[in-house]
Structures are given as C-alpha cells and as structure tokens.
ZAMIRO-502606 format. One record per residue (C-alpha): x, y, z. Coordinates in pm, whole numbers, plus 50000, padded with zeros to 5 digits. Layout:
BEGIN
XYZ
...
//
This chain:
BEGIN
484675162750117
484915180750460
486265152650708
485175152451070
486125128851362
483805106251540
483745109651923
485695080652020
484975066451690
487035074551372
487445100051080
484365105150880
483445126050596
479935148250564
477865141050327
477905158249991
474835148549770
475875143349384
473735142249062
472975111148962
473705102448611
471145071448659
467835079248724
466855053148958
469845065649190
468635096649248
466645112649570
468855083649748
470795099650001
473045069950026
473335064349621
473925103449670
476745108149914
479245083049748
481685092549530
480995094049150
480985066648923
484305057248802
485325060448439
488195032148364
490645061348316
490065076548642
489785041748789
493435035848719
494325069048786
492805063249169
493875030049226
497645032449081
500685035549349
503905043049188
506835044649529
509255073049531
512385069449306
515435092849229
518085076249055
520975093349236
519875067449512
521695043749314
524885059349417
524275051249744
525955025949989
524804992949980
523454991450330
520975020550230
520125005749918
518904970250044
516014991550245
514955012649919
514894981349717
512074971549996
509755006949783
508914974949520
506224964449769
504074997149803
503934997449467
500414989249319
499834983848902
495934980048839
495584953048571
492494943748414
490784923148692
491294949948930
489264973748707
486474945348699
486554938449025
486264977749089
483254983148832
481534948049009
481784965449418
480795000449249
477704981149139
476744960249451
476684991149679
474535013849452
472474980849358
472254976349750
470805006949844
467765011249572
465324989249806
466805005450139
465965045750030
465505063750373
463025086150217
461295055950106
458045034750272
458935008550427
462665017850562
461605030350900
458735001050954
461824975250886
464034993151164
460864995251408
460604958151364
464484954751406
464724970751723
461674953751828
463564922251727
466544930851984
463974942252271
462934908752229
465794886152114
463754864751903
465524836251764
464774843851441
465704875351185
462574892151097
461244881650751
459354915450654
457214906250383
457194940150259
461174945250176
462114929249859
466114930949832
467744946749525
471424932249710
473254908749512
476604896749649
479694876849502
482374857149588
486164858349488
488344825649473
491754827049373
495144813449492
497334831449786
499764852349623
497414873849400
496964901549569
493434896849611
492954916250028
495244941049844
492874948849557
489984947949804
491504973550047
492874992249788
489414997949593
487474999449934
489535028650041
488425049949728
485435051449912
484605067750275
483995041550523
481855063550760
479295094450605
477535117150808
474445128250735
472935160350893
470965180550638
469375160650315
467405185050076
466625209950356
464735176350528
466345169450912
468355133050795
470935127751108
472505093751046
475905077851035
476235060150692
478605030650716
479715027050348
481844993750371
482904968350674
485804940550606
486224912250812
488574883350854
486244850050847
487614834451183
490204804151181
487694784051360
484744793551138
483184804351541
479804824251450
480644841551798
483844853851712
482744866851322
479974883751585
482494900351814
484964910051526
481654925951398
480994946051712
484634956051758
484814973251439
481794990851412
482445005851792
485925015751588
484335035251303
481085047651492
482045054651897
479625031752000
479145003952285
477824970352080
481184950052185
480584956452571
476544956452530
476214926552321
479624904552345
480264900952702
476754888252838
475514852752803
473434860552454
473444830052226
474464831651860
471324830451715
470604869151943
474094882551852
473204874751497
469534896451520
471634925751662
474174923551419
471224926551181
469914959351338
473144974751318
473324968950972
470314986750907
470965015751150
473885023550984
472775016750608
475704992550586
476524996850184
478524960650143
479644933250430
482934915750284
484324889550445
487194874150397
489794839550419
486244818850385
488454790750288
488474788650721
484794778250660
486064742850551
487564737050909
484334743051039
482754721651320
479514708651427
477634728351131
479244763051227
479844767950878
476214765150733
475324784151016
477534813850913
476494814250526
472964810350602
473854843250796
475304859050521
472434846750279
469464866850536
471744896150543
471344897550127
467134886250154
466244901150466
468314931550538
469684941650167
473094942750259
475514928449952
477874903850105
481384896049913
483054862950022
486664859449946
489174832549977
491334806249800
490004775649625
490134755549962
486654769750017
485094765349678
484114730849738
482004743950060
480004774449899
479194745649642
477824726649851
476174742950109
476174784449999
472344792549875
473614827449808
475294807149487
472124821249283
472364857749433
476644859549379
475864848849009
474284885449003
477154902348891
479384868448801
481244851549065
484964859549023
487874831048950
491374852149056
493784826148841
497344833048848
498344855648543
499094841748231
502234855548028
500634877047826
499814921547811
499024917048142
502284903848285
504544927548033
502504957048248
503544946048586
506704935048548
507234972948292
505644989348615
507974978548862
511144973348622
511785013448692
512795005349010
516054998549043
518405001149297
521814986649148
524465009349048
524134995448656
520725000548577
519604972648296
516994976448041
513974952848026
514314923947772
511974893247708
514554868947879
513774886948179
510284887248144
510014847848080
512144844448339
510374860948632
507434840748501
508764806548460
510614811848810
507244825748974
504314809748730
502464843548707
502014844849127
502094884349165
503634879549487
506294857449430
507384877249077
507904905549313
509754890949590
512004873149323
512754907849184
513764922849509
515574893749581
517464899149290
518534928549294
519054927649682
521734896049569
523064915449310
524034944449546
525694923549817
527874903749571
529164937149438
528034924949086
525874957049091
523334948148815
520564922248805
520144893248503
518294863548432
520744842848588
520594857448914
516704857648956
517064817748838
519424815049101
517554835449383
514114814349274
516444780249371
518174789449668
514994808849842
511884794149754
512484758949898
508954757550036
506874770549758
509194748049513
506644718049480
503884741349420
505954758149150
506994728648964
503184714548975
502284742948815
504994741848563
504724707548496
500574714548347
500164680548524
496134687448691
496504657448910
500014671449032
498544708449100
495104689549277
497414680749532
497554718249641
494074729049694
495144758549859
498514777349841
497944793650143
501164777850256
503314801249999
505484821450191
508674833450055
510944841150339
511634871650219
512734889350577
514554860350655
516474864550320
516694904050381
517924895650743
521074876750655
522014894750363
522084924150634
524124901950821
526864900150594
527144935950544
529614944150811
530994917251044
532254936951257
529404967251280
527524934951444
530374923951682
530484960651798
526824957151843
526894926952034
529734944552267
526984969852370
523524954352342
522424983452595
522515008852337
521094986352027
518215003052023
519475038652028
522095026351745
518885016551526
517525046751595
519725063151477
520115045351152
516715050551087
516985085851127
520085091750932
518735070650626
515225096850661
518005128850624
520015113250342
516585105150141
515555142650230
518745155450143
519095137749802
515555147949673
516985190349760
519795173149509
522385174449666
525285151949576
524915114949694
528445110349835
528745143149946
525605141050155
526635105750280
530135122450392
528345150950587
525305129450749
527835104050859
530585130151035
527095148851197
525855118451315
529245103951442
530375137151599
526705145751799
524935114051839
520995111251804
519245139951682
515525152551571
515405141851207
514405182151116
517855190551265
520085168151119
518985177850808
519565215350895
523185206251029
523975185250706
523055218650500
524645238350719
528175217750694
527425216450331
527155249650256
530305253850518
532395230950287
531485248249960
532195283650092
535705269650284
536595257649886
535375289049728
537535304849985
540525282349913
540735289949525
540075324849632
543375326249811
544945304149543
544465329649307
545185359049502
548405345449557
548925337349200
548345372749151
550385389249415
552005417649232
555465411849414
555565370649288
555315387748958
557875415649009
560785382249098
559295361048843
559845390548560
563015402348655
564305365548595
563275375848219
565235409348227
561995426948294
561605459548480
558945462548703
556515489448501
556755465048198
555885438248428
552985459048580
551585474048268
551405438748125
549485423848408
547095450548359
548095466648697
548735497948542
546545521048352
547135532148034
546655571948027
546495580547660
542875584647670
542485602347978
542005641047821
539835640347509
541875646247171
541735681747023
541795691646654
//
C-alpha cells in the first residue's frame, strides 16, 4: 500500500480496492480497501515475533547479557486463541460495514441527520428508522497476565488505522476511513473523559480540531456523546474497542450504565462494532446492566482463562526456550516445562518473567546455565505479591481463587529484580559513579552506545572477545562517539590487529629463514655453505637448463 502522512495528523495508507471473495463484500469501498482475509497460515505468519538471537552472544560479559536476556519480552507466539480472536475482529469489521456502504441509500441521509444532530445538540442520538445495523460486538474477559492488550494491538496493527480514499471506481469518493480506534475505559468510569480520550485520538490519526471544538466548552455529556456519534460516521469507524471495562465497576452515580448504553447505540444506531475488554472484575457488571449481552453473543463472547498444560503451553514455552543467554545452553525437558507451569499456573506473563529471571540468576551466580531448581527458587524469592494468588490457583480450591476477582494486582517486580542484580555487578563501577554523578548520564550513554556496536559487530561475526577487547580500548581511549563511528573504529583496530599479527609471523619466518642463521647453524654440522644453500632450496639446480641432445 502507498503510505501518506496526514497534515498534522498521522501516517495513512491510500486505498487499494481488492476482490472480494464474498459476494456481499463487494462494491464496498470500505469491505474493499482492507487487507485480505487471513488464511490461519498467514495469520501466524503475520502475527508471530521471533527477537534477534546469535549464539556467540552467549560469550559475552555478563553485564551485556542481563540486557539481551530482556529480547524474551518482544517476543510474540500466536497460540490458538489468538487465531480466534483474529478470525472473530476480521469478522466484526467486514460484518460492520455491509449496512454502512457509501454507495448505498441511506448512508448520506444518516450523516445529514448527524450533522443536523450536532447543529442542534439534541439530547438524544438520532434513531433513523431506516438504518438497520449488521454490527455485532463482543466482549473479552480474562485474568491480567494473559496478554490480552497485547493480542489486541498486535492483531489491530495488521490492519491500517487510517485509509484514504480519493478515487473509487472512477466515482469522486474523498474520505478518511478510520479502520480501528482503542481506548482505555477511564479509572473513574467518567463518560467525559472516555469523550475527551475519544477526541484526542481521532485529532491524532486525522489532523483535526474535535478536542479543542468539543472538549473545552461547557457541552454536557449527553452533546459530547451525539458528536462522538457523527464522527464515527464521518470517518466510517470499522470497530470501537475499549478497554480495562473492569473500571466500569467503580463507577458512580450511574456513570457506568450511562457509558454501555453508549456503547449499545453506537452498535443499533450508528453500526459501529464495539469490543469490551477487561478482567473478570467487570463480568458481574455487563451481566447485569450490558443490553449489548444479546449483540456480543454474535460472534461468542470470549473467556481468556489462563492456559492449561497442555500443546498449547509446550508451544510457548518451545518458542521462547531458544533464547538463551547463559554460557551452557540446556535442552528443553518436561521437568522444565511442569515447572514453569506449576511456578506460574499457565499466567503467560508470569511464565515469562520467571524465565528471564532465571536465567538472569543463573548468570550473576556464575552458575551459567538455568534448571528447575533455579526457576523454583526465583518463583519464591520474587513473586511475594502474586504468591497468594498462585497458591489459590494451585490449591483448585474455587472459594480460595473467589477471593481474587481480579488479578489486576499481579505485578512481578521484574525491574526491581533486574535493578539489583545490576547492582551487584561491579561494586565499585557504582562507587566510581557515585564519585561523579555529573557525568552519569554521559557514562550511560555511553554504555548504551557501546552495547549497540558490540551487537553490530557480532552479527558482521566477528569474534565475541575480540570485539569486546577493541570496543572497550575505543571507547576508553576517545570517550563518547556516534554509534556509526565506533563501529568503523572497532573495524578499523580490528583489521589493524590482524595485519600487525600477519606481519609478526611474517618477520618470524623471515628470520627463520635468513640464509646467514643457516650458514652458522650448518657449519656446526661440518657443512659447507653450497651444501647448506642447495639444500634449503636457495640454489638452483642447473642440469636442466640446456635441453639434452642425442
């Protein structure tokens, strides 16, 4: 796709207009302009992250290898809910658009009335009796630690967010096409501030004004709500997800049925498919109170569980075993496996931390390869907080795991742990640093920069230790430098040092050779010189000079 920028707004991406394999999705423009239908290979092909990884970083110093073992957490494995999940938002935004065809009757009367809606401020959305919504949201529970915001990013960004239209069929069709918003339910469940939030992004992606038109002036919810409704259509929003709706249960004074009524006229009014995610601290309110219950049922409302010890665990923990940053690298056995799951009770999150941990603890106590014992340990020494939640769940006891409705509160300290086994690295590298906290930010600077030229310098392969040697003497001799140059200089002296030692055994041999050392060490074996010579091959034989006559 040919990518453009938005005056004052952000990247976008001009429209390209597809075959549809489905009839009813074609002569859509905004069926037409999104990327293709996924297959479930190329879905895992799209979604997968795999981090960098050369093992000759393993030779590194520990100090270096502590930051690398930090790769672990770009990594992304799709597992089987993630393909669901990605075949259930590929659905809602196609399923979205049928009723809201620009081409269609209808689509231009609805944003006539919108606009006259905002002219007005009426108090209430306009109910056009005409539109009849093909949306049909979901919602997403599951406990903190999944990885469900990741999954939702990660499958949102396989789309364009913003599509510009300019030309559709040879018909004049100039329109900005916002494919997806995200937004962060607020703490406070405050209508005003999901309103604002709204604004702010769209100004963002599109260059517009909304935030200072709409949010600063003395409108009341119920008008910020009608706008936010016109800019939905304007912009053919594909799918509104919002996110932590567990917030929703702290809500006040009725805030939160005022929000998911919201969301519910979005789906019957507008035709925008709403996705409301959050951890089982909100299930008890979209119970209760959400009327889009019988719309989210449309394509099945999700339950995220943690994972169960099963294929789907032995492909995580086989995706991110490669990684390993110890000098003894250690093959992947079922102890481990039913380790990093009894220790983490299939929490993605915590399973990872535990095996950074690990190998992080492993490094620093110089025992340079990671077992079961030491991810045990890890799991006991660093997950104090989390440890009541993790024996509830161990313990199969559902009164004892009631107690936690939501395990928001799961935070492994995992920068705190990475922060003071840094700390014991060098003693005295941190009483220097104390000495001269004026220059403590040049020094990290500099670290930073002379961990980028090592990394460069090992994937040209050259030698770990001999590229540590050179980096380090550059760095120590000149100070900070541009990135591009230390890695030039390091070459440089690299190449230096390899010709100086060609030279060396050059010279070495030469005077191994010298023709007088061997002259004074043959005449101590009662040799004369010409023998000497004419053995070494220093003087030629002339026998077959002149050809041989008959």
């Amino acid at each position: 796709m040919n990518k453009i920028i938005i005056p004052n707004g952000s990247d976008a991406v001009v429209a390209e207009y597809g075959e549809q394999v489905i009839k009813e999705y074609s002569g859509n423009p905004f069926i037409e302009a999104l990327p293709s239908i996924l297959s479930t290979e190329e879905a895992i092909e799209k979604m997968a992250i795999y981090a960098e990884y050369n093992p000759k970083e393993r030779m590194l110093d520990k100090h270096y290898r502590i930051h690398l073992v930090q790769r672990l957490f770009q990594c992304f494995q799709p597992l089987w809910i993630h393909l669901d999940l990605e075949s259930r938002i590929s659905r809602v935004i196609r399923q979205g658009y049928l009723a809201r065809n620009p081409f269609r009757a209808g689509y231009a009367q609805g944003l006539q009335e919108g606009h006259r809606n905002i002219k007005g401020l009426q108090s209430e959305l306009s109910n056009n009796s005409v539109f009849r919504t093909t949306a049909a949201g979901f919602t997403i529970i599951g406990v903190s630690g999944m990885g469900k915001t990741t999954a939702i990013n990660r499958i949102l960004s396989l789309y364009p967010q913003v599509i510009v239209h300019k030309d559709y069929n040879g018909i004049n069709f100039s329109m900005y096409q916002l494919a997806w918003l995200k937004l962060d339910c607020p703490f406070d469940s405050s209508l005003r501030g999901l309103a604002l939030e709204f604004f702010r992004k769209v100004d963002d992606l599109l260059g517009t004004e909304y935030h200072k038109k709409f949010g600063l002036g003395r409108k009341t919810i119920n008008d910020m709500l009608v706008i936010m409704s016109q800019i939905a259509r304007n912009t053919g929003l594909g799918v509104l997800v919002i996110d932590e709706i567990q917030h929703l249960s702290k809500a006040k004074s009725g805030g939160d049925q005022k929000m998911l009524n919201f969301f519910v006229t979005l789906v019957n009014t507008i035709g925008v498919p709403v996705i409301l995610v959050g951890t089982p601290a909100g299930l008890s309110i979209l119970q209760s109170e959400f009327r889009q219950a019988r719309r989210g049922s449309g394509q099945g409302d999700m339950i995220w569980d943690r994972l169960k010890n099963n294929q789907n665990w032995e492909l995580l923990i086989n995706a991110l075993w490669g990684y390993q940053w110890t000098k003894k690298q250690i093959p992947l056995t079922d102890d481990f496996k039913n380790t990093l799951y009894e220790e983490s009770q299939g929490i993605i999150d915590i399973a990872v931390k535990l095996y950074a941990m690990g190998q992080i603890e492993a490094i620093m106590t110089g025992r340079e390869e990671i077992t079961p014992e030491i991810i045990s340990q890890v799991a006991n020494k660093h997950l104090q907080l989390v440890k009541p939640m993790i024996q509830a769940l161990k313990s199969g006891n559902i009164s004892k795991i009631a107690k936690f409705e939501d395990i928001s509160t799961v935070d492994v300290d995992f920068l705190g742990f990475l922060d003071r086994e840094r700390a014991s690295i060098d003693l005295q590298m941190k009483m220097e640093a104390i000495k001269r906290t004026q220059k403590k930010k040049e020094q990290e600077m500099s670290i930073s920069i002379k961990e980028k030229a090592i990394l460069k310098l090992i994937e040209l392969d050259f030698e770990p230790n001999e590229v540590q040697k050179v980096v380090e003497e550059i760095t120590e001799k000149e100070g900070n430098l541009d990135i591009n140059e230390l890695v030039v200089r390091a070459i440089q002296g690299i190449s230096a040092a390899y010709k100086r030692k060609k030279r060396s055994k050059k010279e070495e041999s030469s005077v191994v050779n010298d023709i007088r050392n061997l002259v004074i060490e043959g005449r101590k074996e009662n040799k004369t010189a010409y023998e000497i010579l004419s053995n070494g091959g220093f003087i030629k034989s002339h026998e077959n000079d002149f050809g041989q006559t008959g």
